[in-house]
N, C-alpha and C positions, 0 to 999 in steps of 0.2 A: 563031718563035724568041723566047724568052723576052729583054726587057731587060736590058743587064747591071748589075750591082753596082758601081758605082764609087766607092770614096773617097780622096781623099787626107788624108794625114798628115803633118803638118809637122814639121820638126825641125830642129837646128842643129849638126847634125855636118859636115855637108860632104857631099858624095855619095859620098868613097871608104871614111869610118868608117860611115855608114849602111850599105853595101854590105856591108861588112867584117861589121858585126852581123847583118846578113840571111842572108850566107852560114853564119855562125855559128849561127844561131838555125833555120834549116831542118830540124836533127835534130832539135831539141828539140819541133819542132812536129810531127815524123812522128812520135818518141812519142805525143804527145800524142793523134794523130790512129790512133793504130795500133786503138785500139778498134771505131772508127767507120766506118773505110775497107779495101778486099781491095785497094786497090795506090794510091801516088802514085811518080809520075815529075815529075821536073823539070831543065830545065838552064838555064845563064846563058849568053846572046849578051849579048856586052856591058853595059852594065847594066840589065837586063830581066830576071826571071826566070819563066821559062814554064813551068809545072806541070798536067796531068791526075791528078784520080783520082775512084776509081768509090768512095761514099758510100752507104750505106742502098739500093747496086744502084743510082742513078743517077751520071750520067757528069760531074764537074764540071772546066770550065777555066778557065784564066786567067794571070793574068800580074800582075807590080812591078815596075813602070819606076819606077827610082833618081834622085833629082836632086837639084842643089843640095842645097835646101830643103824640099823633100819628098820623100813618096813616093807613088804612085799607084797602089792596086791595082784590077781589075778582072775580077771574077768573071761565069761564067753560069753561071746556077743553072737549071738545067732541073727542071718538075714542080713537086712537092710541095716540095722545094727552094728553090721559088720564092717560094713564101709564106711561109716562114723569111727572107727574106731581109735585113728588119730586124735580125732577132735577130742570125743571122751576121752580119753587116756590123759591130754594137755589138763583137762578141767580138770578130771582125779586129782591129778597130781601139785595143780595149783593148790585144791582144798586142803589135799593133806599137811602138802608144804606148808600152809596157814596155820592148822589145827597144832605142827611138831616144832612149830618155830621158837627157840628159845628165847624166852622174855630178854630183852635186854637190860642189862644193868645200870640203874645211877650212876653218871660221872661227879 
């Protein structure tokens, strides 16, 4: 079994505006990802969310646990997939960073 992908990503919304963007930002990623992928599935237990989908014909999982202060995602990349896995992991993490980044304020 392949090692998984871990990163977290820090933010300063709180866990229920982080949450709020995640769920918001789920479609925006399935476009995104509509080229690349024949299906993603995901649901949210609590603030976790759990997601499959099959890429370039392999099978990827994983999951974003919500918190305070962060967020935590944690991929398995199976295969070829695997040794992408830097690459992915910098993209994740640019997105999320996008998605958690706090508006800045009026001067």
């Amino acid at each position: 079994m392949p090692k998984p992908l871990v990163m977290t990503i820090s933010h300063e919304l709180g866990k229920e505006e982080a949450k709020r963007r995640l769920q918001n930002g789920v479609g925006q990623m399935r476009a995104q990802l509509a080229p690349l992928t024949s299906s993603l599935d995901h649901h949210w237990m609590e603030d976790r969310l759990t997601f499959h989908m099959v890429a370039l014909g392999q099978r990827i999982a994983g999951h974003i646990d919500v918190l305070e202060e962060a967020v935590r995602v944690e991929l398995q990349l199976p295969g070829v997939l695997g040794w992408l896995g830097e690459k992915i992991g910098r993209r994740i993490q640019r997105q999320a960073s996008l998605m958690l980044e706090k508006p800045k304020q009026p001067s």
